[in-house]
C-alpha positions in Angstrom: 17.5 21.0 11.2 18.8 19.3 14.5 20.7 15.8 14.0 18.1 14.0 15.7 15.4 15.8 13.1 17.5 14.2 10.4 18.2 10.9 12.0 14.1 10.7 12.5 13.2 11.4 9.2 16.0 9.2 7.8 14.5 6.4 9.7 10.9 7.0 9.0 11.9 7.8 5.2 13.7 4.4 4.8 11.1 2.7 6.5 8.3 4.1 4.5 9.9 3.9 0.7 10.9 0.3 0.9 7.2 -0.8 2.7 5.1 1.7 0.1 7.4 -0.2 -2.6 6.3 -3.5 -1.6 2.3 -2.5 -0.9 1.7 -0.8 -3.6 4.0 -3.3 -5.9 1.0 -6.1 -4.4 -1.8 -3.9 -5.2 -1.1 -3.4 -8.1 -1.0 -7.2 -9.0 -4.3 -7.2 -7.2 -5.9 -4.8 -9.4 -4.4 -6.2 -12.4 -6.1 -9.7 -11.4 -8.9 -8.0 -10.7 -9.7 -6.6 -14.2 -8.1 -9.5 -16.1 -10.8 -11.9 -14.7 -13.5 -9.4 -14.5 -12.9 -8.3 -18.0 -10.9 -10.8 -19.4 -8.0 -8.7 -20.6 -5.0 -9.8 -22.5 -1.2 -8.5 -21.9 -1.1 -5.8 -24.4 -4.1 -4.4 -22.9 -3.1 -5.2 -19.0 0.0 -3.2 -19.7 -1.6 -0.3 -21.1 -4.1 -0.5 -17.8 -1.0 0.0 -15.6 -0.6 3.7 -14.7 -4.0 4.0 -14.7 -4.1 1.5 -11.7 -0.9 2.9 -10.0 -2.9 6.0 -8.3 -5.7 3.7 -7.1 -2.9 1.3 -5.1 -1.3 4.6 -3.5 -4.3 6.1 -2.4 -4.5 2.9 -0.4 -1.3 1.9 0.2 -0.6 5.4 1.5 -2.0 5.8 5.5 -0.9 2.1 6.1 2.8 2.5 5.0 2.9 5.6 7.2 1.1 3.8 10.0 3.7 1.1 9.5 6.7 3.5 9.5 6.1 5.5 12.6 5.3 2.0 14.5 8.5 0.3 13.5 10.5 3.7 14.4 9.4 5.0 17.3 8.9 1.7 18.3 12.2 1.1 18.0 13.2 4.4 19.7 11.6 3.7 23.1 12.4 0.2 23.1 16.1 0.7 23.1 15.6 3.9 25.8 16.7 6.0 23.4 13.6 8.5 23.9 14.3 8.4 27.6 18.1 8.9 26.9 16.6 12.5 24.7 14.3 13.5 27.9 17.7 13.0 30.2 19.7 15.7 28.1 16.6 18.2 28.8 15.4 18.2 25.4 11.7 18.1 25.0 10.1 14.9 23.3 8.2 16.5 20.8 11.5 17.4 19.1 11.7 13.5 18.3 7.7 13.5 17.6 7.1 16.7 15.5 9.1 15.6 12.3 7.2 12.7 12.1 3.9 14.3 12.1 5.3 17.1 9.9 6.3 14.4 7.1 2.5 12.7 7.7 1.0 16.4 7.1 2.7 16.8 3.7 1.9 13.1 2.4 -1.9 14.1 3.7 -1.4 16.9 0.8 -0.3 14.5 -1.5 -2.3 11.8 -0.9 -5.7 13.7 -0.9 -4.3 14.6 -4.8 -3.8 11.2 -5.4 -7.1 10.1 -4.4 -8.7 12.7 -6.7 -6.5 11.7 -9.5 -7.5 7.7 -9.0 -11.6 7.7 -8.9 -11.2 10.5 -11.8 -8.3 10.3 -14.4 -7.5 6.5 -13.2 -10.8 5.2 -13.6 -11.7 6.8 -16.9 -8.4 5.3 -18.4 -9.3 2.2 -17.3 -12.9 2.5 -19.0 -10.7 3.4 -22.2 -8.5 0.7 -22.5 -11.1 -1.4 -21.9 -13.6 -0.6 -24.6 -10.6 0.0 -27.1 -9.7 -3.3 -26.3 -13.6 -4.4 -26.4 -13.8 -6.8 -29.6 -10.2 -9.1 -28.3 -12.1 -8.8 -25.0 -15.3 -10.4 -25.7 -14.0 -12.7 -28.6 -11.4 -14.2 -25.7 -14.7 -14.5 -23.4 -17.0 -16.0 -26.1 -13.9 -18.5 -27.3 -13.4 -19.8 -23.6 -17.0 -19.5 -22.1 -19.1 -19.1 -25.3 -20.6 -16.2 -22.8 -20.0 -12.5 -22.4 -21.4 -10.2 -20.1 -21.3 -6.5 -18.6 -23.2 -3.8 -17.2 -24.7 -3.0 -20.8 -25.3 -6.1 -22.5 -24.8 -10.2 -23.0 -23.7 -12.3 -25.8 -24.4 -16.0 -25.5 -23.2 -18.1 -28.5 -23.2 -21.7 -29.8 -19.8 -21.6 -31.0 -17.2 -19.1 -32.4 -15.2 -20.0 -35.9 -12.4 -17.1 -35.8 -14.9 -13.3 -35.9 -18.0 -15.7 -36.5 -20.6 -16.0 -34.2 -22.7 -19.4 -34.3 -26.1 -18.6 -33.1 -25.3 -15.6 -31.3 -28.1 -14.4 -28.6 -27.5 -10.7 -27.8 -29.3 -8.7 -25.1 -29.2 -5.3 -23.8 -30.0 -4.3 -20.5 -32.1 -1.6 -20.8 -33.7 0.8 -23.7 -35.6 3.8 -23.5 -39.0 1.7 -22.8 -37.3 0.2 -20.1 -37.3 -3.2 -21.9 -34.5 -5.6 -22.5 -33.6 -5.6 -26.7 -32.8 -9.3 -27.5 -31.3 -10.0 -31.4 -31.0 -13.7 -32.0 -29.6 -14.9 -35.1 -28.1 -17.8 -37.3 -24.7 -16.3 -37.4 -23.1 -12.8 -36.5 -19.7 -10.6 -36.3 -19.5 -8.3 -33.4 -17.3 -4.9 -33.1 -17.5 -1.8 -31.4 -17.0 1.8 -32.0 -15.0 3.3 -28.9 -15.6 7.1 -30.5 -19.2 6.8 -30.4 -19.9 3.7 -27.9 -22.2 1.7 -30.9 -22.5 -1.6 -30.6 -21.4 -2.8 -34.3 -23.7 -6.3 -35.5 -23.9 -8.0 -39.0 -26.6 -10.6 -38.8 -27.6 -13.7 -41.0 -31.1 -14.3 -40.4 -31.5 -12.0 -37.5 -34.9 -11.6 -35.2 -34.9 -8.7 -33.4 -37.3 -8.3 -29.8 -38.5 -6.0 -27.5 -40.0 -7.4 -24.8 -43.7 -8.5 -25.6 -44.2 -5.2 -28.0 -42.0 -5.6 -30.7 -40.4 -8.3 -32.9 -39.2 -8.8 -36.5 -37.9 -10.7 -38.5 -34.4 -8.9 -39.9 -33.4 -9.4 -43.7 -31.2 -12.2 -44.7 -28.4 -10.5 -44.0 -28.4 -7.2 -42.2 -25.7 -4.8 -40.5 -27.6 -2.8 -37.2 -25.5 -0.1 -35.4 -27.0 0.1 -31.6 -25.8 3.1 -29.1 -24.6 1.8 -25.6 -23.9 5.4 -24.6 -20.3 4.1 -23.1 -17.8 5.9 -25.8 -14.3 6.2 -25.0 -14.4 10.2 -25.1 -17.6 10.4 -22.8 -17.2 11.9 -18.8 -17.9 10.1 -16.3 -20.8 11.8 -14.4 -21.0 10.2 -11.3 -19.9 12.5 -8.3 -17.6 10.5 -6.8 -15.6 9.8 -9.8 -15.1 13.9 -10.9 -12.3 15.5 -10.5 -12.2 18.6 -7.9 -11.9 21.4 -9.7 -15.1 20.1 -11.8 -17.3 19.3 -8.8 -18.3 23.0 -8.0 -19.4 23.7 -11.3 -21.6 20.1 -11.5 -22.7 21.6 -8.4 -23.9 24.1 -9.4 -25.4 23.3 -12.5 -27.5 20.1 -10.5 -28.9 22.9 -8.2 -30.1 25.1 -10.6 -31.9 21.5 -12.4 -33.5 20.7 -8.8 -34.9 24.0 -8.6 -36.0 23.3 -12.3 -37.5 20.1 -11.5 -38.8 21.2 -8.2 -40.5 24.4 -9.5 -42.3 22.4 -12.5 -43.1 20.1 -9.9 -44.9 22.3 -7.6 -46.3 24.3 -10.1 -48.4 20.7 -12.1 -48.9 20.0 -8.3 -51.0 22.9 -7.9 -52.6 22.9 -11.0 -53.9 19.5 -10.8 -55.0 19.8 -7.0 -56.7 23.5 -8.4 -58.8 20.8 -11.1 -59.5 17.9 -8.4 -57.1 15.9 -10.1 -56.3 14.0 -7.2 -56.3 10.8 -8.2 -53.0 11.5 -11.2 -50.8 11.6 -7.8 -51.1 7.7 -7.8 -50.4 7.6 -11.4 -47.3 6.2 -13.0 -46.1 9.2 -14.4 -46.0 11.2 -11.1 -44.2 8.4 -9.5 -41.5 8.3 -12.5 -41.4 12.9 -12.0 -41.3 12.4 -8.5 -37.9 9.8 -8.6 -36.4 11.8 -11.1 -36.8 15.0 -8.7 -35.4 12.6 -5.7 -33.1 11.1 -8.2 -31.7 15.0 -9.0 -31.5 15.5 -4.9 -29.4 12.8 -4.2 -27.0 13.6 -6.5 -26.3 16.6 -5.3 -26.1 15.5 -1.8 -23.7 13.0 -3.1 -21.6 16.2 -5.3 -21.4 18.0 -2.0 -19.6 15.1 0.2 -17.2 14.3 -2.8 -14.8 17.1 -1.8 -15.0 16.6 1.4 -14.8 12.7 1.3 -11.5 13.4 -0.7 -9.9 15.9 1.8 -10.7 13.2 4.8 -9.7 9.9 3.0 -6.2 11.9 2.4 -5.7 13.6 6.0 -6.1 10.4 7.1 -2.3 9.5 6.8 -1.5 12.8 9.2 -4.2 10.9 11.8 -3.0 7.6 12.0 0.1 8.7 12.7 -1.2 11.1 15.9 -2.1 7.7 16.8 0.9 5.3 15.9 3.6 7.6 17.2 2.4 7.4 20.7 0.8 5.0 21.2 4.3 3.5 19.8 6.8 5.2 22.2 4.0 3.8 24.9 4.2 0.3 23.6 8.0 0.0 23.9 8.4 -2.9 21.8 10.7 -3.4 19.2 9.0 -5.8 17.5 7.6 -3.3 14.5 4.9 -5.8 13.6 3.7 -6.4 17.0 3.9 -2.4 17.5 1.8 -1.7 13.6 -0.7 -4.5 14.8 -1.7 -3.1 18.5 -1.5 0.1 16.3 -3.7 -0.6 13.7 -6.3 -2.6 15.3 -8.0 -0.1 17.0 -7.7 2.2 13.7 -9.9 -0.4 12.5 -12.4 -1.0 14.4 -12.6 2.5 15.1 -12.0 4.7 12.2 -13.4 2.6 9.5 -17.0 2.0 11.0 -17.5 5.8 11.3 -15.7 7.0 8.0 -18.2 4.3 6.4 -21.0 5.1 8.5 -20.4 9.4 8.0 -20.1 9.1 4.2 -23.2 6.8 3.9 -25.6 9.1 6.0 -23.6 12.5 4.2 -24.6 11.3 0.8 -28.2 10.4 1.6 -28.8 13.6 2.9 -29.2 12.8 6.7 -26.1 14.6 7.6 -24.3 17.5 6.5 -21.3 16.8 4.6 -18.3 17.5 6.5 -19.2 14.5 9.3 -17.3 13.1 7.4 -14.3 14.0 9.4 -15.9 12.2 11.9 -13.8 9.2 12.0 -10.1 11.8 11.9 -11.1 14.1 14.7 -12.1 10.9 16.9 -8.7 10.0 15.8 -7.0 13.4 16.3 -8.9 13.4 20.2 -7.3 9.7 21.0 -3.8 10.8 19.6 -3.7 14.4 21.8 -4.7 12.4 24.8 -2.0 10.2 24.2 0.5 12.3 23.3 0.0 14.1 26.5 0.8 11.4 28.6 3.8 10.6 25.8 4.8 14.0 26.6 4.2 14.4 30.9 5.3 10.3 31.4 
């Protein structure tokens, strides 16, 4: 390794540790705001949501500090004629370029395992601490705002006298039937098992109600246990929050269920149309067979994008800065900001639009799932044509 290799990377390295330090340091804070006010969560519980928020803040904080670090350097480099000075002593100028771009490449590697580390192990400890933390959660909530409310279910009450609950109105979401479960009462304690996801309710004088089809009229006092299907120990499903070494497997077993439902689905198909059935294609329970086959679709256009997605959003950082270190050295101005802004600006109105617009139209289907790489090889084309001209001028 030359001297001017190691003075590069010294630069870029100095540059890029103290400016990750700081965004990642204000992301974090961000994301701890976040979930405090969306959640309500206290300090034990905030600190225990911590490293489960640091990936999330690197996988962003990541391609901009990189961005940021070539700008200010190579900025810096040509502003002072210090490139010019290298292209006088016959050395080539991709000797000062190449150990930038080498260091992007291996942060690329990283960061594309920290991105699969934050929607997978990062999110589900979040989920964790949050329902172990459940009953001080919603307790704070009630206390403050005598309401409490999230994805599952909402508590409204009259008044809260320490665990008591005065006049407590509870309502789930959804139920099997597709109706919302409301349990009103004179007085209630709430608690939550995290191992099994149960919501935990003694009642005084409870009414329980299901829509227009059911309600009664609960013993005096009476202790119900109802399943929210969110436990601690449970995976998250959703493709884009699996880890990669899990997706081909899910992969594979949501194509053999498509073929399941799409089999069974042709098959009653035929056998209705064979009876002149035709009128049970307008039915309700078609409709609900024929979203649950699109439903099983979807998802595993959405599983085949994931990896994909993952690989892009971390190559991303080895893009930006095809991009940043010439168009830098072009720039010649030793202002970094000025250099990161005229930098960055394009990156955004460029690459965001068609990352956003490649995963959207991967995941319904529309495309196939490596456009999107769309937005890095418009990237990579911009930062060759400029690095020729770097290279010739």
């Amino acid at each position: 390794m030359t001297r001017l290799t190691r003075y590069i990377l010294r630069e870029i390295l100095t540059v890029f540790l103290l400016t990750l330090l700081g965004m990642t340091a204000v992301m974090m804070l961000v994301g701890v705001l976040q979930e405090a006010t969306r959640h309500g969560l206290g300090l034990g519980p905030i600190l225990q949501v911590l490293p489960y928020l640091l990936p999330n803040a690197l996988r962003f904080a990541i391609p901009g500090t990189i961005l940021f670090a070539v700008c200010s350097v190579y900025g810096r480099l040509s502003a002072s004629r210090e490139l010019i000075a290298i292209k006088s002593l016959g050395i080539h100028p991709m000797v000062a370029v190449w150990p930038a771009l080498v260091l992007a490449f291996l942060l690329s590697v990283v960061a594309v395992w920290i991105n699969d580390i934050a929607v997978s192990w990062g999110r589900q400890g979040v989920r964790k601490v949050f329902w172990r933390s459940f009953e001080q959660i919603a307790y704070g909530m009630l206390e403050a705002r005598r309401s409490y409310s999230n994805d599952q279910f909402s508590i409204t009450v009259m008044a809260v006298r320490g665990k008591t609950l005065i006049e407590p109105t509870i309502t789930l979401r959804s139920t099997a039937d597709g109706e919302p479960l409301v349990i009103k009462a004179s007085e209630a304690e709430l608690g939550f098992v995290p191992e099994t996801g149960e919501l935990d309710i003694t009642m005084y004088n409870g009414r329980v109600m299901l829509g227009d089809k059911l309600s009664y009229r609960a013993p005096d006092v009476s202790h119900e246990r109802i399943p929210l299907g969110v436990g601690v120990n449970d995976e998250d499903r959703s493709p884009s929050h699996l880890p990669l070494r899990q997706v081909p497997v899910e992969s594979a077993r949501q194509r053999r269920e498509l073929r399941r439902l799409e089999q069974q689905y042709a098959a009653d198909a035929a056998f209705q149309l064979a009876q002149g059935h035709v009128a049970v294609f307008a039915g309700p329970a078609w409709k609900k067979r024929f979203r649950a086959r699109t439903a099983a679709r979807e998802r595993l256009f959405r599983l085949r994008t994931a990896p994909w997605r993952r690989w892009a959003n971390g190559f991303s950082c080895f893009f930006f800065a095809m991009v940043g270190v010439p168009l830098a050295i072009r720039l010649r101005n030793a202002d970094f900001w000025t250099s990161f802004g005229l930098c960055f600006l394009p990156i955004l109105m460029l690459y965001y639009p068609l990352l956003a617009f490649s995963v959207d139209r991967a995941k319904a289907g529309d495309l196939p799932p490596y456009v999107v790489w769309l937005g890095n090889l418009v990237l990579c084309g911009v930062g060759l044509l400029l690095m020729r001209r770097v290279i010739r001028y």
